[in-house]
C-alpha positions as CSV (number, residue, x, y, z in Angstrom):
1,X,0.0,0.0,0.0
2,X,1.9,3.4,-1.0
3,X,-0.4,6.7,-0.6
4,X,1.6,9.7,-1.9
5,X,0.6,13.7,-1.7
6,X,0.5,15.3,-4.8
7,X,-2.2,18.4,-4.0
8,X,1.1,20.9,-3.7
9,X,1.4,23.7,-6.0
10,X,4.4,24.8,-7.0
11,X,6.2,27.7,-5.3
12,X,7.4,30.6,-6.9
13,X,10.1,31.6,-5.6
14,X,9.9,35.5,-6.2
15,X,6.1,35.4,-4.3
16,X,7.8,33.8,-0.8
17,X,10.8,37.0,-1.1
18,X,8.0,39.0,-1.8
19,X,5.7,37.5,1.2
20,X,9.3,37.3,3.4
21,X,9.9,40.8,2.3
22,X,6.1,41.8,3.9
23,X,6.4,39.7,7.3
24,X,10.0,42.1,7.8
25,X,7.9,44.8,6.8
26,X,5.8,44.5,9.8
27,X,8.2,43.5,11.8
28,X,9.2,47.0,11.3
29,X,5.7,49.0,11.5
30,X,5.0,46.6,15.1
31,X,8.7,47.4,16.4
32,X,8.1,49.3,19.9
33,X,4.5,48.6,19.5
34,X,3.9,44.6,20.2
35,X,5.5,42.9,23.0
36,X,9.0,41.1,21.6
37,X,7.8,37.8,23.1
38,X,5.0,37.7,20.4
39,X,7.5,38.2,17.3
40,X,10.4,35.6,18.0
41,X,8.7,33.3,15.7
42,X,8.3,35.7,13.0
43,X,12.2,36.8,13.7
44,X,13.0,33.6,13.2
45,X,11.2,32.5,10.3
46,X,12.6,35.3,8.9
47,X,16.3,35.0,8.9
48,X,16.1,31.2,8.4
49,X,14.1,32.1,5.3
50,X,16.9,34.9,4.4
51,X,20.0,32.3,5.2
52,X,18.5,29.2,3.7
53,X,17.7,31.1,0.3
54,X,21.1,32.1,0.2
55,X,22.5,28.7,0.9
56,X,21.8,26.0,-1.6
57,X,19.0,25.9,-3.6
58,X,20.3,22.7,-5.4
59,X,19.9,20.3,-2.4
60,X,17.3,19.4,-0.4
61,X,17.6,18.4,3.4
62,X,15.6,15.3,4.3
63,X,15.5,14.1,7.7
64,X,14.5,10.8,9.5
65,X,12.8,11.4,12.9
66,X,11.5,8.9,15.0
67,X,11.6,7.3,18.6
68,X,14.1,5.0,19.7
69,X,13.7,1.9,18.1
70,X,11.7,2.6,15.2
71,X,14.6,1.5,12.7
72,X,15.3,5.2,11.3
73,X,18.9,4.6,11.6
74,X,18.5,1.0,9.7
75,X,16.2,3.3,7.4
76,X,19.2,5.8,7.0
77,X,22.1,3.1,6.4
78,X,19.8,1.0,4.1
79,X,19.2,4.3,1.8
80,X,22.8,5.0,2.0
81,X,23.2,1.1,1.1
82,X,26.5,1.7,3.8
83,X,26.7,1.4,7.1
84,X,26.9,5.5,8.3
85,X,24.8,5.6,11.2
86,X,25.1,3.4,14.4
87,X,22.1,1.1,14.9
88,X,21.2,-0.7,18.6
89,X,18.5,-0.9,21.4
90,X,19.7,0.9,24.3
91,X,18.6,4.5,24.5
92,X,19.5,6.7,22.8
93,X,20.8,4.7,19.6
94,X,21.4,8.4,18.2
95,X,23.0,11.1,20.1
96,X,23.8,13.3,17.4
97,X,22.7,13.6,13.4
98,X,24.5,12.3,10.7
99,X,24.2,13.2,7.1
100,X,24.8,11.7,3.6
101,X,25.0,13.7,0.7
102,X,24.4,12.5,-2.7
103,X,26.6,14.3,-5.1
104,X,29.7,16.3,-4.1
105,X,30.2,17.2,-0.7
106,X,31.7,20.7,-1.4
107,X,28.3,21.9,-2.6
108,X,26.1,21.2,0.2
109,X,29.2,21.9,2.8
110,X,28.0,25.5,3.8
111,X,24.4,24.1,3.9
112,X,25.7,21.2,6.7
113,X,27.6,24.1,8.6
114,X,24.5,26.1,8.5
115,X,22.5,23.5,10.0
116,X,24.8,22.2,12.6
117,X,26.3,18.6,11.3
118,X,29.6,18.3,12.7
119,X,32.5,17.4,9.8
120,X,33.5,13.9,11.3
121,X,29.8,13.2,10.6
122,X,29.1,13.8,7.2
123,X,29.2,11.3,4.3
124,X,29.4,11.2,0.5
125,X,27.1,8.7,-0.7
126,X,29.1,8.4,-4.2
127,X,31.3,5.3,-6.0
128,X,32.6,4.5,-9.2
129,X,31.1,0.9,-8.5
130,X,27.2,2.3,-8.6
131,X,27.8,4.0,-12.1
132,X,24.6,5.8,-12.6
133,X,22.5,4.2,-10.2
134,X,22.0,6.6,-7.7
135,X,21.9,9.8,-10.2
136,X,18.5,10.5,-9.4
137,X,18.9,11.3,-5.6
138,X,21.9,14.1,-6.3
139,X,21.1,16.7,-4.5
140,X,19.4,14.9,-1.4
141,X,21.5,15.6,2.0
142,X,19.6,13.0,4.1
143,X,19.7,13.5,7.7
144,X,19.5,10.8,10.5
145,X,17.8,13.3,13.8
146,X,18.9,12.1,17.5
147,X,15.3,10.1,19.2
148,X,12.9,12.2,20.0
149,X,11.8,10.7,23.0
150,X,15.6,10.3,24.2
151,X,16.1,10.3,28.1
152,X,18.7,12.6,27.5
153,X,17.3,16.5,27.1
154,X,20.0,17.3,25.3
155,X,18.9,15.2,22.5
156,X,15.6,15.9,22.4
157,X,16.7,19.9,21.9
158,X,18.6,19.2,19.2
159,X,15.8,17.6,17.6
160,X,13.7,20.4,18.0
161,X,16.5,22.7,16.4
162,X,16.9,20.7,13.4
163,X,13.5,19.9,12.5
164,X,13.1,24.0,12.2
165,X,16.1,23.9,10.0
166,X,15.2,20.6,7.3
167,X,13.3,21.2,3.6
168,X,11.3,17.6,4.7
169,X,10.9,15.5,7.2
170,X,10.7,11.4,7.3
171,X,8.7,10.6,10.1
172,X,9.6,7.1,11.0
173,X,7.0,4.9,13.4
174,X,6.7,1.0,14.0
175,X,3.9,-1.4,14.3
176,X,4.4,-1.3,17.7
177,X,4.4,2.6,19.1
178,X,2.7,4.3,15.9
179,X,-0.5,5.5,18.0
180,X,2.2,7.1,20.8
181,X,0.5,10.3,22.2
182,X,3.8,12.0,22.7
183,X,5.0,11.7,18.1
184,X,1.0,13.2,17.6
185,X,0.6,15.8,19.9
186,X,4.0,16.9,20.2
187,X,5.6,16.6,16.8
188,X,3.0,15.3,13.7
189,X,0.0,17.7,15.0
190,X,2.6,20.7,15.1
191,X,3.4,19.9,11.3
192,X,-0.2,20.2,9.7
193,X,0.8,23.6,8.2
194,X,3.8,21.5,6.4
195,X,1.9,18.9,4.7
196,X,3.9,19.3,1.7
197,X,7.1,18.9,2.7
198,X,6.1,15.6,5.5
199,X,6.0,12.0,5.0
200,X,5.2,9.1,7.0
201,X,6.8,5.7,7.3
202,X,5.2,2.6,9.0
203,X,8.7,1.1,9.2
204,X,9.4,-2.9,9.9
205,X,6.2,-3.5,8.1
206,X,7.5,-7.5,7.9
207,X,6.6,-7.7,10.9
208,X,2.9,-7.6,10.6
209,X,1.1,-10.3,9.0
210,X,-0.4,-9.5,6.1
211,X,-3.7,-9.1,7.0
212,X,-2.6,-6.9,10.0
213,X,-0.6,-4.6,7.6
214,X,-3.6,-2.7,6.0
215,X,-5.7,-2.6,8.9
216,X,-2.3,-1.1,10.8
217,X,-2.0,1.6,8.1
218,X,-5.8,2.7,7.7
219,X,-5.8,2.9,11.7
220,X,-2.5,5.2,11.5
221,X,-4.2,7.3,8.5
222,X,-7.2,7.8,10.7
223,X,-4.5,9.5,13.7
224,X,-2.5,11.5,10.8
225,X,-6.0,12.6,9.6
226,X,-7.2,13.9,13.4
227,X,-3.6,15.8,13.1
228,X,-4.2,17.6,10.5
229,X,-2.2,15.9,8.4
230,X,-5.0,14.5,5.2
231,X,-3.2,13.3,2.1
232,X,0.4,13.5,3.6
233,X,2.3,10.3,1.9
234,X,2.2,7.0,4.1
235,X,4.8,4.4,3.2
236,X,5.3,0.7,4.4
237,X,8.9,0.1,4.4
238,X,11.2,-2.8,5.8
239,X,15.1,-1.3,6.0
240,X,16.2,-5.5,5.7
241,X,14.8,-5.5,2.5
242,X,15.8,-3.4,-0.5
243,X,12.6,-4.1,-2.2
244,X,10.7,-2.6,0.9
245,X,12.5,0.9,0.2
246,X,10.8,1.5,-3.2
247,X,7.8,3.8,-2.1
248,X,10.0,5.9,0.1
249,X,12.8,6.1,-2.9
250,X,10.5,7.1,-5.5
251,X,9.1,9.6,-3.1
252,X,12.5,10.9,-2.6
253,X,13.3,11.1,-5.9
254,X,10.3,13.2,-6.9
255,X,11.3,15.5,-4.1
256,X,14.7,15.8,-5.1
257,X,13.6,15.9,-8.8
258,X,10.9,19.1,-8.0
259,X,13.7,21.4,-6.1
260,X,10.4,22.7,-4.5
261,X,10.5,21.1,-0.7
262,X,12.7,23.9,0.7
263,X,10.8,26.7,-1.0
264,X,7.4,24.8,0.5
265,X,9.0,24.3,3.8
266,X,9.8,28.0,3.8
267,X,6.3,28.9,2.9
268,X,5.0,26.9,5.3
269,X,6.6,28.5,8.0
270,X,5.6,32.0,7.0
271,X,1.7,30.8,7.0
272,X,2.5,29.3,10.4
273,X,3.9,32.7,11.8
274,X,1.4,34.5,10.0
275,X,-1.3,32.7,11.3
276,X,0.0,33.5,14.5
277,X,0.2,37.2,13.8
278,X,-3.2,37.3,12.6
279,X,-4.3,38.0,15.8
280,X,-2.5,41.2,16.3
281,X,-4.3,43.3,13.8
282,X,-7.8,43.6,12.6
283,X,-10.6,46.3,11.0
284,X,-8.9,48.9,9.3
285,X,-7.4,51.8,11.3
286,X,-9.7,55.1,11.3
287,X,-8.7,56.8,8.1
288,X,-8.9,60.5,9.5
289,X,-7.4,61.9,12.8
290,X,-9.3,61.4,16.3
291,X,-12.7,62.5,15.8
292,X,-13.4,66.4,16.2
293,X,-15.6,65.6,19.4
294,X,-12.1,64.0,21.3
295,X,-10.3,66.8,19.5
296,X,-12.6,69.6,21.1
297,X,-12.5,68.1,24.9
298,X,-9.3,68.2,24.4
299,X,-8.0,71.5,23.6
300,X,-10.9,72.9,26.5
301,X,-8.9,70.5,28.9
302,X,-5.6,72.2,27.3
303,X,-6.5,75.5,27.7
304,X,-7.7,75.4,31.5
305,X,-4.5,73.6,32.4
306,X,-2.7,76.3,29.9
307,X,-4.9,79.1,31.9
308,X,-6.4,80.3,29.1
309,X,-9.8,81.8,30.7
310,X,-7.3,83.6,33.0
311,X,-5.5,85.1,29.9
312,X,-8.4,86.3,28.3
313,X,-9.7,87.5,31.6
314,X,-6.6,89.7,31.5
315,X,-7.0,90.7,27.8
316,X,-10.6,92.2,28.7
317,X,-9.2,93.8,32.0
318,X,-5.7,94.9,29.7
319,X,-8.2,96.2,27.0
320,X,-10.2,98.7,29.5
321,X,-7.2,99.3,31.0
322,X,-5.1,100.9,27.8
323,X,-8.6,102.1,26.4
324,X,-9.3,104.4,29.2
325,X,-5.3,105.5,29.5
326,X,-5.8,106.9,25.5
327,X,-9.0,107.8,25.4
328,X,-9.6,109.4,29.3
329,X,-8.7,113.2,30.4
330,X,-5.5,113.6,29.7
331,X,-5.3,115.2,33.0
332,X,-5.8,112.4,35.1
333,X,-4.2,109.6,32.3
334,X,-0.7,109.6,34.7
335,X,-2.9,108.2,37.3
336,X,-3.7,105.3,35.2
337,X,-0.1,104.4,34.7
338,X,0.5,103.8,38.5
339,X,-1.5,100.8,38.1
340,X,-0.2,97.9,36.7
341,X,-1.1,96.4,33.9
342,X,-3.0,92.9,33.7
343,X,-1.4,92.1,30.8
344,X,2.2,92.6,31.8
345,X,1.3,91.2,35.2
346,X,1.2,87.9,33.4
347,X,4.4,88.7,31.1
348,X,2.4,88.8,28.8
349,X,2.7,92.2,26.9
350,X,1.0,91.9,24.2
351,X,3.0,91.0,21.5
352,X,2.6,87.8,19.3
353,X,4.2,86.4,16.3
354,X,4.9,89.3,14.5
355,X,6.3,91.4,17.8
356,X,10.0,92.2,18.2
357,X,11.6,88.7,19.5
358,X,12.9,90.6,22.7
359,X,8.8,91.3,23.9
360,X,8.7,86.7,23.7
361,X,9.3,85.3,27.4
362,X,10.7,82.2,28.1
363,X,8.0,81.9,31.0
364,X,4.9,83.7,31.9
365,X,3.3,83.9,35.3
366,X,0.0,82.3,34.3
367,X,-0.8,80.2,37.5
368,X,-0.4,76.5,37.6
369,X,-3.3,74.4,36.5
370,X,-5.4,73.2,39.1
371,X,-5.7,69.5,40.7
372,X,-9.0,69.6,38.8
373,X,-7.6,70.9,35.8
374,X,-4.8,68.0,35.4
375,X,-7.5,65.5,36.3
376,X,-9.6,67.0,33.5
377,X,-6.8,67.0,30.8
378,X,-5.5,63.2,31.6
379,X,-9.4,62.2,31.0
380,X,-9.3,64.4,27.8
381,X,-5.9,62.7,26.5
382,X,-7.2,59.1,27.6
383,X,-10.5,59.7,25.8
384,X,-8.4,61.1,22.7
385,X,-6.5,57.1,23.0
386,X,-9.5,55.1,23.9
387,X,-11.7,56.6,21.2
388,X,-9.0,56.5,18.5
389,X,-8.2,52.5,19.4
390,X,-11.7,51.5,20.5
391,X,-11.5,48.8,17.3
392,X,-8.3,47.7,17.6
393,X,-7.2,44.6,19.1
394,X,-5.0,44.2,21.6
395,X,-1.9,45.1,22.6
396,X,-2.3,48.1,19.9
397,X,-5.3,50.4,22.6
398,X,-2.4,50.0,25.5
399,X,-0.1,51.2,22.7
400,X,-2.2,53.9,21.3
401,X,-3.0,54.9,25.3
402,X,0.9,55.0,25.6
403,X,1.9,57.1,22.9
404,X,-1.1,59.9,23.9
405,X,0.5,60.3,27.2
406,X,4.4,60.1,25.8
407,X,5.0,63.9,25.6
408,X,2.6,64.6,28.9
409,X,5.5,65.8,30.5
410,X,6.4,68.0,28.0
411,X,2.7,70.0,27.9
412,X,3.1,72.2,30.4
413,X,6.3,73.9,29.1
414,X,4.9,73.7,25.3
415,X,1.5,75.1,26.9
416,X,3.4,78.3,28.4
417,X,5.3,78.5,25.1
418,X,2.3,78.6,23.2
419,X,0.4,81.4,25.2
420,X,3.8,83.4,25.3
421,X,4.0,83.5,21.7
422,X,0.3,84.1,20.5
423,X,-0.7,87.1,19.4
424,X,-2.9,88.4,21.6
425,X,-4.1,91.4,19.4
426,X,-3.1,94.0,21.9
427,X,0.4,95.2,20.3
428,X,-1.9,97.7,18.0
429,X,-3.7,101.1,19.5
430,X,-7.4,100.9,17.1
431,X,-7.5,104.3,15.5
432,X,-10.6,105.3,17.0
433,X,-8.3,105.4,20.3
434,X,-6.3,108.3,18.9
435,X,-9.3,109.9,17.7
436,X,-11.2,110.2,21.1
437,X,-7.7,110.7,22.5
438,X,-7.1,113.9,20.4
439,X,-10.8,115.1,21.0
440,X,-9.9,114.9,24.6
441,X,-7.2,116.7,24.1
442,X,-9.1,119.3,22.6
443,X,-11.8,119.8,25.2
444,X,-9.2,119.6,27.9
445,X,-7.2,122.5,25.9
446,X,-10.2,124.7,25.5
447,X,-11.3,124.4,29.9
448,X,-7.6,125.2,30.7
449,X,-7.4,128.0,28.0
450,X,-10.8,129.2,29.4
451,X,-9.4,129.1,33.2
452,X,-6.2,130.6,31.9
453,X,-8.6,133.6,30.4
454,X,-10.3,133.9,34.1
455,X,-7.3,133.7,36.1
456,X,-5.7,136.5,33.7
457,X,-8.7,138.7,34.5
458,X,-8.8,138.4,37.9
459,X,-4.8,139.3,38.3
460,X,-5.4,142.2,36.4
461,X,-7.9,142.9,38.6
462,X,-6.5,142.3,41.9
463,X,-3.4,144.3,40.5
464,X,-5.4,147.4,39.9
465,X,-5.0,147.1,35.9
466,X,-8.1,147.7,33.5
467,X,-10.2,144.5,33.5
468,X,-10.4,142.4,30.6
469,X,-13.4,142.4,28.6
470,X,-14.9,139.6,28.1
471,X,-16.9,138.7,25.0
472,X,-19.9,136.9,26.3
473,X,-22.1,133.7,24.8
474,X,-25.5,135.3,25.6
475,X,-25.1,136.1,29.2
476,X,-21.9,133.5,30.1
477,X,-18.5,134.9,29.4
478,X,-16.2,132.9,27.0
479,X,-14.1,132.2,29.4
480,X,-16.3,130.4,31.5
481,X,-17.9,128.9,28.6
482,X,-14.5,127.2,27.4
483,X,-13.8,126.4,30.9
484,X,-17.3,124.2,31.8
485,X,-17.9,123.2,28.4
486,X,-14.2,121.7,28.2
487,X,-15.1,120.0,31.4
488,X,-18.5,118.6,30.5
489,X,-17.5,117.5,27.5
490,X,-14.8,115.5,28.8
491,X,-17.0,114.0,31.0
492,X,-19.8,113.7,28.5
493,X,-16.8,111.9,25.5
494,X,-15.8,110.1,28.3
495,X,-19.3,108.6,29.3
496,X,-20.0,107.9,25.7
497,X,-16.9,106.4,25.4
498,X,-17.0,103.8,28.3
499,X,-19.7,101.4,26.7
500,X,-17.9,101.0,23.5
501,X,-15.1,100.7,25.4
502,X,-16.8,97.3,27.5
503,X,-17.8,96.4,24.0
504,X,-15.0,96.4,22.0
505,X,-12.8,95.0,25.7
506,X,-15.5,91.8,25.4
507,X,-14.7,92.0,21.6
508,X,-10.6,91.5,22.2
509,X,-11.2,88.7,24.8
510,X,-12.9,86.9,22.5
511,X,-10.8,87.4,19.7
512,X,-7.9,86.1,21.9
513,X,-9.4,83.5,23.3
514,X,-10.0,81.9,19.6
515,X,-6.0,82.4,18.9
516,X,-5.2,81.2,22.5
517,X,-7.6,77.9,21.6
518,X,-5.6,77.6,18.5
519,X,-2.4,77.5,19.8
520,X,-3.0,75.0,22.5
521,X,-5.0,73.1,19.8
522,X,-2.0,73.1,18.3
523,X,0.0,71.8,21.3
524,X,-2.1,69.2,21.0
525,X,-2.3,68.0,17.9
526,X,2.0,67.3,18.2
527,X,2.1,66.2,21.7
528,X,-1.0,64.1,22.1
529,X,-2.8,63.9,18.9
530,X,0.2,63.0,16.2
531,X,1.4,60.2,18.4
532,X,-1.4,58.8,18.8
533,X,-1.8,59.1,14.8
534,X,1.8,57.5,14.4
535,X,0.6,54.4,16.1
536,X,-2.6,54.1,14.0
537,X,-0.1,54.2,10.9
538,X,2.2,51.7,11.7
539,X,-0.6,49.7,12.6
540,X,-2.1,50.7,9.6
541,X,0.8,49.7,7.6
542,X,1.6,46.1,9.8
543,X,-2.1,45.3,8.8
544,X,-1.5,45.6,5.0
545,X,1.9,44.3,5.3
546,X,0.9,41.0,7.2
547,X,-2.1,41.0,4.4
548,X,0.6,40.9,1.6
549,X,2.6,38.3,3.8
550,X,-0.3,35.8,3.9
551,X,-1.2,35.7,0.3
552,X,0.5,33.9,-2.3
């Protein structure tokens, strides 16, 4: 009974570099992001892949694994037709692998060194005697594998470390020990993702009887089936007999023949990984930037820790303030300038962007943000996170919550910077300033030239002089016509004045509480928001890149 696998397709070798190429790609995009425990395999996978395409791509490595006393050793030497491998019952028979190459040595000698076969235990399976009767198997570098199930640990590493390293792999069982829990759930169940590039052998098939010998090999299909393993080749062999060898040496052959086992074995290994990855991405990342609604509670939890309100508080009080100095009696202005102003207070003068780079602090004296106010703002910048990664799976929302609060330390500084530098709109006098200003002046002029009129009169009166004659406005001299009506229109410009003066103070607060919003919005947006978009890239970018790994 010989059942060989032939569903394979052929693998190109351009589409595994290419798929290889995509698995380092998101290596690259999940680098900082994914715990490193979760991407050894895919390291791994990855330079094998990169060192075994550069090796040889004229042999194929075949090993024989089995448990002690299966005959894999009798298998090896009987293929070889020498006597290479030692062969016995106490455990371990095999401590370390042997290999035979067919064809030149030289060839596959950086291949051996690559996978770990010590010189002293290599073989060239060539003579002048055999002429061209084992030309079909150049190429093969069969490998004898240390048991499995050895007692020593040792051994049972280095299996483990060459059956990652092998194009195909012989698994060798015997009548007696082919249902063994530990070959199925350990070894055979672990390769069902490498049906290609497995085959079983039901060695020392003599001896069964045969009768027993189908009924043995439909019950050991039914296990290789509930691994996973459907359609995989399963050979009866007998080592004592050349004649028992057939199946398995037409199957190597083909192998050997197709050049394709280490390209499948390779692919294999990158659907393994990938499957494994798959759980680390999944919908699509948001194409646009955290929506407006996480954007908007979070500049209003910016600005009260940046004390925004307080500024623009200031910029209403500063407003009044320089209003009344330019547009009040000129008389009583100096007073005005003995008080401080609010603006200035907060070293904040006034000047923005456009103002002379000496009028920029380093610091203002905007007060610290409250207990409140840092409470609010870490809500804000974990809403930002959680809303932007509600989708994604995990570890990428711890990531996502991560990189939002990466630059928190830096806010507070970039905050003050921000405020320093806006322009708070207060750097320019408004025209209609000067304008009441000047007609202040004016009244102002005209009372103290009338007083100056009446005090000349009365000292030429008092000094015995002719008095002054006084032109009169019906029955009120000039003089004390310029004099009151100076003074009540000063006070009547001023009254006029002090409503569009609240107005337009109201006006300026608003107008520089917009550019104070911006400006911490913008703080935002590169110390909270453009992190957090960074992430959603590269997970953006590991999603399509693990996509492009997994076809093909």
């Amino acid at each position: 009974m010989r059942e060989t696998f032939r569903g394979g397709q052929r693998v190109d070798p351009d589409v595994l570099i290419a798929r290889l190429q995509a698995l380092q790609r998101f290596l690259g995009a999940v680098d900082g992001q994914v715990p490193d425990a979760e991407l050894v395999a895919a390291h791994t996978v990855v330079e094998r892949a990169g060192t075994r395409l550069a090796l040889s791509g004229h042999h194929t490595v075949v090993a024989l694994a089995g448990a002690t006393g299966s005959g894999k050793s009798s298998l090896f030497n009987a293929l070889a037709r020498l006597d290479l491998s030692p062969v016995g019952v106490r455990r371990p028979t095999t401590g370390v692998a042997h290999a035979c190459v067919w064809g030149q040595l030289d060839g596959a000698s950086r291949l051996l060194d690559w996978i770990g076969v010590l010189p002293r235990h290599r073989f060239v399976r060539e003579s002048p005697l055999d002429g061209d009767d084992e030309s079909t198997l150049h190429g093969l570098v069969l490998l004898d594998l240390p048991d499995f199930d050895s007692v020593q640990r040792s051994h049972r590493l280095e299996v483990d470390r060459l059956l990652g390293l092998v194009d195909l792999v012989v698994w060798v069982v015997d009548p007696q020990k082919y249902a063994d829990r530990v070959i199925h759930t350990s070894y055979l169940r672990e390769f069902h993702r490498h049906k290609d590039v497995t085959v079983v052998v039901l060695n020392q098939a003599d001896r069964l009887p045969p009768a027993e010998l189908p009924r043995v090999l439909g019950d050991l299909r039914r296990l290789l089936d509930a691994d996973g393993l459907e359609g995989v080749p399963l050979l009866p062999t007998v080592a004592v007999d050349p004649a028992g060898l057939d199946g398995l040496r037409a199957e190597l052959e083909r192998t050997v023949a197709e050049r394709q086992a280490a390209l499948r074995r390779l692919a294999g290994d990158v659907d393994a990984v990938v499957a494994g990855l798959d759980p680390l991405v999944g919908p699509e990342p948001p194409r646009t930037r955290p929506g407006d609604a996480s954007a908007r509670e979070l500049t209003t939890a910016l600005a009260g820790a940046a004390g925004v309100p307080t500024v623009a508080e200031a910029v209403e009080r500063a407003y009044r303030h320089r209003a009344v100095g330019s547009t009040g009696w000129p008389l009583v202005r100096g007073w005005r300038k003995l008080r401080p102003d609010p603006l200035r207070r907060l070293h904040l003068p006034g000047g923005g962007a456009d103002a002379p780079a000496e009028s920029l602090v380093a610091a203002t004296s905007v007060p610290d943000p409250t207990a409140a106010q840092r409470s609010a703002l870490n809500l804000a910048i974990r809403a930002v996170a959680d809303r932007s990664a509600a989708d994604l799976p995990a570890p990428w929302p711890a990531a996502v919550i991560a990189a939002a609060r990466s630059r928190l330390a830096d806010l507070p500084d970039a905050l003050d910077h921000a405020v320093a530098a806006t322009d708070l709109g207060m750097d320019r006098r408004p025209t209609w300033w000067r304008v009441v200003g000047a007609l202040q002046w004016l009244v102002t002029l005209a009372a103290l030239g009338g007083l100056a009129w009446l005090v000349l009169g009365y000292a030429l009166r008092i000094l015995g002089l002719p008095a002054l004659d006084y032109p009169e406005l019906g029955d009120v001299p000039w003089p004390t016509v310029l004099l009151l009506g100076g003074l009540l229109a000063g006070l009547l410009v001023a009254a006029l004045t002090r409503p569009v003066i609240r107005w337009a103070a109201r006006r300026a607060r608003r107008r520089a509480e917009q550019r104070l919003l911006t400006s911490v919005g913008s703080v935002g947006e590169k110390h909270v928001l453009n992190p957090v978009w960074a992430v959603l890239a590269r997970y953006g970018e590991a999603r399509e890149a693990l996509r492009e790994a997994a076809r093909g």
